[in-house]
C-alpha positions as CSV (number, residue, x, y, z in Angstrom):
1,X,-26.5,54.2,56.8
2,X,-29.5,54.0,54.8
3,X,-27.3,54.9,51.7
4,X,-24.9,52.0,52.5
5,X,-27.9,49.2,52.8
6,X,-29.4,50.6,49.0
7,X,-25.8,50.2,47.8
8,X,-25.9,46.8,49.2
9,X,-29.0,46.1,48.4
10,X,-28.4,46.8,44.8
11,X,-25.0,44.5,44.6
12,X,-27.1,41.5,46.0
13,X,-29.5,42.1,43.2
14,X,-26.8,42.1,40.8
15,X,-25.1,39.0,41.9
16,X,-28.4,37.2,42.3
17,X,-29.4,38.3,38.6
18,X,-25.2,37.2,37.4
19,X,-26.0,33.6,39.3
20,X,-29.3,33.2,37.7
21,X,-28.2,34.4,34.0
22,X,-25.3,31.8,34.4
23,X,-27.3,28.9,35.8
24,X,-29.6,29.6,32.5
25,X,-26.5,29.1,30.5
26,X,-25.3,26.3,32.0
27,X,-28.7,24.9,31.2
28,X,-28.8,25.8,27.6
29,X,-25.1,24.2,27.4
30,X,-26.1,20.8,29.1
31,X,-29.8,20.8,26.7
32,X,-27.8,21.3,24.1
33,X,-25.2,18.4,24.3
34,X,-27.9,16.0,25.7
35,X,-29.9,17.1,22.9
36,X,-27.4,15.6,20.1
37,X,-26.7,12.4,22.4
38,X,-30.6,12.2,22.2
39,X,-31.1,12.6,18.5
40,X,-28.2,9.7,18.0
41,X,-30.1,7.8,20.5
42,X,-33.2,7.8,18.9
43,X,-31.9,7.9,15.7
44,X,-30.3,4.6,16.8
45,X,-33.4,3.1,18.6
46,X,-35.7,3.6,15.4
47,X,-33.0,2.4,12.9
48,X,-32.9,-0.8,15.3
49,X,-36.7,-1.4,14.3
50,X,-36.4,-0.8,11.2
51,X,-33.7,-3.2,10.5
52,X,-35.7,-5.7,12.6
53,X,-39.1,-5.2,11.1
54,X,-36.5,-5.4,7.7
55,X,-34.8,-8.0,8.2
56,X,-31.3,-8.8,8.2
57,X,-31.2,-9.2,4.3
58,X,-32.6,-5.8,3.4
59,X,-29.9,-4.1,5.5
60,X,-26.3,-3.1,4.3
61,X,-23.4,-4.9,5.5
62,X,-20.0,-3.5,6.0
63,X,-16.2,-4.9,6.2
64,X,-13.7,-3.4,8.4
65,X,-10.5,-2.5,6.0
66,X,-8.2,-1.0,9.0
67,X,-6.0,-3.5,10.7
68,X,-7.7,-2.7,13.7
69,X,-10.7,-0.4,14.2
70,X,-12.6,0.9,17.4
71,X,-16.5,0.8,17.7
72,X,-17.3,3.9,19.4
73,X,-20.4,5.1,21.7
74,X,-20.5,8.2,19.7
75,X,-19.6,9.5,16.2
76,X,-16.2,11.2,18.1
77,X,-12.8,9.6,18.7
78,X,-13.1,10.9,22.1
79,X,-15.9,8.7,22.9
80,X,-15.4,5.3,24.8
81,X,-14.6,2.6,23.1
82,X,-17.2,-0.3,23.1
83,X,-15.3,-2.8,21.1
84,X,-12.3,-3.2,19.1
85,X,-12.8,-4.9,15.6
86,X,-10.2,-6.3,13.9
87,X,-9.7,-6.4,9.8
88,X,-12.5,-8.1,7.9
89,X,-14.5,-8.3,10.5
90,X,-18.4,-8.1,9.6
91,X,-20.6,-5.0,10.4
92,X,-24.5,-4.4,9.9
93,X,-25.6,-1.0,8.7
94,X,-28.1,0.3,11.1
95,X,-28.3,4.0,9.9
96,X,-28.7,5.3,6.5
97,X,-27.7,9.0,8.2
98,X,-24.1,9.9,8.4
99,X,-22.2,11.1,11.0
100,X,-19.7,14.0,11.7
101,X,-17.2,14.2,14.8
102,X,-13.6,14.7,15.4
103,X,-12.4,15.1,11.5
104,X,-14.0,11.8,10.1
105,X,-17.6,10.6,9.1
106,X,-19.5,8.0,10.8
107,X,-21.9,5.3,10.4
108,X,-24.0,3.7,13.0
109,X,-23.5,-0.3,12.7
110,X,-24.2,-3.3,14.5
111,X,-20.9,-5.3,15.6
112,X,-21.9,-8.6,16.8
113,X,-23.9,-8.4,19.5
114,X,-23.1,-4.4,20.0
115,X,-23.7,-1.5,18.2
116,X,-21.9,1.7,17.9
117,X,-20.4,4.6,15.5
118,X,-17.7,3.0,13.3
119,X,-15.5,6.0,10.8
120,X,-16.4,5.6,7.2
121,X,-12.7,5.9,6.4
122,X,-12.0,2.5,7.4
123,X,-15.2,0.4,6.5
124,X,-16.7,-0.5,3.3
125,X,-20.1,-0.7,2.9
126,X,-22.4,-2.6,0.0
127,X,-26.1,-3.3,0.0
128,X,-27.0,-6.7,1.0
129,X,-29.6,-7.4,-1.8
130,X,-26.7,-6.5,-4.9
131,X,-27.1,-5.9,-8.2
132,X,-30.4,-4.9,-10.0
133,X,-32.9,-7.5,-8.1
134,X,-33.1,-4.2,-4.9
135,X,-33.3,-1.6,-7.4
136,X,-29.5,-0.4,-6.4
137,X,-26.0,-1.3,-8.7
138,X,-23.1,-2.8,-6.5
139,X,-20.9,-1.2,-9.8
140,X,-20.1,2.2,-10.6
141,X,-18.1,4.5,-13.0
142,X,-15.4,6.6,-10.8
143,X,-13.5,10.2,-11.9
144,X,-11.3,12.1,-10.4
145,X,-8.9,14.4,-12.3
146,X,-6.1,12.9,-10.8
147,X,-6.9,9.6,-12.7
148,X,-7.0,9.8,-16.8
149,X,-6.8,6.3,-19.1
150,X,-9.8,4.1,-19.0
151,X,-13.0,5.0,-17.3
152,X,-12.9,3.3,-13.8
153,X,-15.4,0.8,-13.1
154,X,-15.6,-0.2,-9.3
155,X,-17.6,-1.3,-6.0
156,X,-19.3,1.6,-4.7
157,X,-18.1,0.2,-1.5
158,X,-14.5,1.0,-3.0
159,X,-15.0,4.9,-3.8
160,X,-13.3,6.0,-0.4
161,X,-10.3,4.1,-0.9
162,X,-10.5,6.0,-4.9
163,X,-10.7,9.2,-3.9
164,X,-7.7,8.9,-0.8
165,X,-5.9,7.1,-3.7
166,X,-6.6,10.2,-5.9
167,X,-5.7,12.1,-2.9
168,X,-2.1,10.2,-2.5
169,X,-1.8,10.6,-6.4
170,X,-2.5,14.6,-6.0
171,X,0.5,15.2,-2.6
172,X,3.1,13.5,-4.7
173,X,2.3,15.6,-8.0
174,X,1.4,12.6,-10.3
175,X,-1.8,11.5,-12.6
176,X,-2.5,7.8,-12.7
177,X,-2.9,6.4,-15.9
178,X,-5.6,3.7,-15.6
179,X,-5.4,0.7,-17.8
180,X,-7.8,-1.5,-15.9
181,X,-10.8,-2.1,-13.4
182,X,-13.3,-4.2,-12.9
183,X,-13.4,-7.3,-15.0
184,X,-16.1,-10.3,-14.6
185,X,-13.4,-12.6,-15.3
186,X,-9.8,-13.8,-14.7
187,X,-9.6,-14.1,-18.5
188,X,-7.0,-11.2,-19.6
189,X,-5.4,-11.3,-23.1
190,X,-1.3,-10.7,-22.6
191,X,-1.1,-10.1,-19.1
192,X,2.2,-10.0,-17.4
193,X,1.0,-11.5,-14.2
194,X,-1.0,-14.4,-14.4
195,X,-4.6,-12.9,-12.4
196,X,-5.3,-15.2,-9.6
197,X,-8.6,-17.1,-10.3
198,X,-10.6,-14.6,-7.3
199,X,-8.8,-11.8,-8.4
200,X,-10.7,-8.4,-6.4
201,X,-10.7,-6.8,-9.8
202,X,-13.7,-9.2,-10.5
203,X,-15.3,-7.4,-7.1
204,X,-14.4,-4.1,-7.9
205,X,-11.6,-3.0,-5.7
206,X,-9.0,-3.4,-7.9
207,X,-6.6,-1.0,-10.7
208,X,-3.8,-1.4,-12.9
209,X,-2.2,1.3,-13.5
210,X,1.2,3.3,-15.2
211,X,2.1,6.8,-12.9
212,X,2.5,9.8,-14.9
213,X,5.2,11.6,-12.9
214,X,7.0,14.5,-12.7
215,X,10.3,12.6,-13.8
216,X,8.3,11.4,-17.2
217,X,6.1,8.4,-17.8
218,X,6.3,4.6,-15.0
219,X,5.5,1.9,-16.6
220,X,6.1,-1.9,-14.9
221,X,9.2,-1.9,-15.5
222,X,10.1,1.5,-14.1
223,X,8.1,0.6,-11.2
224,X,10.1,-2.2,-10.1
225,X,12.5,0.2,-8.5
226,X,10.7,3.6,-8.5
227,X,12.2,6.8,-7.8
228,X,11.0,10.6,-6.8
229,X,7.2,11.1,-6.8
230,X,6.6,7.3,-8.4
231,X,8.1,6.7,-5.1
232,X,6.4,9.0,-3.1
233,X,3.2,7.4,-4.3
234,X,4.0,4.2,-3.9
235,X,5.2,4.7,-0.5
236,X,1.9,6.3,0.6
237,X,-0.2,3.0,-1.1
238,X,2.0,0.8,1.3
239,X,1.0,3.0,4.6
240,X,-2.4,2.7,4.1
241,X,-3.5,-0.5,5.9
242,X,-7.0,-0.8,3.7
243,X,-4.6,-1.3,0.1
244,X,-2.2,-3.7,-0.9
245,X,0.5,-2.5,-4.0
246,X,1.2,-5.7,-6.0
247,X,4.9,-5.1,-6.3
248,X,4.9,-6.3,-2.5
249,X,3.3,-9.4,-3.5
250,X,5.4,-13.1,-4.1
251,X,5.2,-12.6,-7.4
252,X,5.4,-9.1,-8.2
253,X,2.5,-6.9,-10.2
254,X,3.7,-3.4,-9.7
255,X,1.3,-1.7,-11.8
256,X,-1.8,-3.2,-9.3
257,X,-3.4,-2.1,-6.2
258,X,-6.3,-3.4,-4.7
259,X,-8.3,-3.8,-1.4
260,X,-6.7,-7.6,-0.2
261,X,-10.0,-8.6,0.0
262,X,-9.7,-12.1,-1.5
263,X,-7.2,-12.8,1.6
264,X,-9.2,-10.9,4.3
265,X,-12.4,-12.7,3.9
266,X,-12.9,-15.3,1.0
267,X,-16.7,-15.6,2.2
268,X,-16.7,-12.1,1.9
269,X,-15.4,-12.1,-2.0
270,X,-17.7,-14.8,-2.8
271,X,-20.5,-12.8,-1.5
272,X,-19.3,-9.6,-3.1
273,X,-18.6,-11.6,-6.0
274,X,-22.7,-12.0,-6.7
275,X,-23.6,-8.8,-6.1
276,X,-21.0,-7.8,-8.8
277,X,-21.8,-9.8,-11.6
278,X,-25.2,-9.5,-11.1
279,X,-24.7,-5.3,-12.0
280,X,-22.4,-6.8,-14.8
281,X,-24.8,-8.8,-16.8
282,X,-27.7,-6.2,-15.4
283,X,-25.2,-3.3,-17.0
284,X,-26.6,-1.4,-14.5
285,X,-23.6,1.0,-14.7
């Protein structure tokens, strides 16, 4: 008997010490997750005063590119939703910290009167003040090896929509052959296509371009009907919702692509616009 209540004994210990080892880790777990929820909270909270004590006009301001984009209560697709914002809608950088969750990075914005975690893949983002006058330069110069011709000159809000360019460029096995970028005017010496007087290339979010493909050298006029990995590329151009290929316009440019910004938001252009010639006549870049 006595043998029987040590052996007992001993199993209750055991089960009490399992119970409190995994009530410890079920602790740990839930500090854990609460932590990160906390850190984006205050994160959140002090970036709020910040841009308050700021001011709206030293903060960054963003433009929604998607068709349609979710604001989310955390930098994860699995969050909820706290609104839904549709193209060319207007977003206030909170955050200078970015975000990883669920395959994309994040910013934290201001939408409205809400704020939330917005995926950097479909906003673009400039600084407010522009130009030289904050120190900053709304132009850059963009590489990639999947791009040879002229150097690219472009919106620093535009680089994402480069590199997933480059990225389309790379999939279908071509180069792109750049034969123009930014330009502080609508002035352009034998062009096919007559520029439209707020053309985005005077923004920065604009190329022309030939496609150096497997089948041999697209020019224009191959591109008016193109074939194989022209195709491919072109194809993958007219899925993304944040570009616009000019062969799709009324009067067809098929060497262009650009951002559509000039029909999303024309106060947005104008805006951009400043900022933009400002880092021009700076030369900033």
């Amino acid at each position: 008997k006595k043998k029987k209540k040590k052996k007992i004994k001993l199993k209750t210990k055991k089960m009490k010490y399992t119970i409190v080892v995994l009530l410890f880790i079920a602790i740990a777990i839930c500090v854990a997750q609460a932590s990160t929820e906390v850190d984006h909270a205050i994160d959140a909270i002090l970036e709020e005063v910040l841009s308050d004590d700021m001011g709206e006009s030293m903060a960054s301001s963003c433009t929604v590119t998607a068709s349609s984009l979710n604001l989310r209560s955390s930098p994860s697709t699995s969050s909820s939703k706290v609104a839904s914002m549709p193209r060319g809608a207007s977003l206030t950088l909170l955050s200078s910290s970015t975000y990883s969750g669920s395959g994309y990075k994040w910013k934290y914005v201001r939408y409205g009167s809400k704020s939330g975690y917005a995926a950097t893949s479909f906003i673009s983002c400039s600084s407010s003040g522009g130009g030289s006058s904050s120190g900053g330069c709304q132009l850059a110069k963009y590489s990639n090896s999947q791009f040879q011709g002229k150097t690219i000159i472009a919106d620093k809000g535009w680089r994402s929509s480069l590199d997933r360019i480059a990225s389309y460029a790379k999939s279908c096995g071509v180069k792109i052959h750049v034969t123009s970028s930014y330009r502080s005017n609508a002035n352009v010496n034998g062009a096919i296509v007559k520029p439209a007087s707020r053309s985005n290339h005077m923004v920065g979010q604009a190329i022309d371009m030939n496609i150096v493909a497997k089948e041999g050298w697209c020019n224009s006029s191959c591109l008016r009907n193109p074939k194989g990995s022209s195709l491919c590329f072109i194809n993958k151009i007219r899925g993304d919702s944040s570009m616009r290929w000019g062969g799709d316009f009324n009067t067809p440019d098929t060497v262009h692509i650009d951002s559509g910004l000039n029909v999303r938001s024309r106060s947005s252009w104008d805006s951009l616009y400043q900022k933009t010639q400002q880092s021009y006549q700076s030369k900033c870049y």
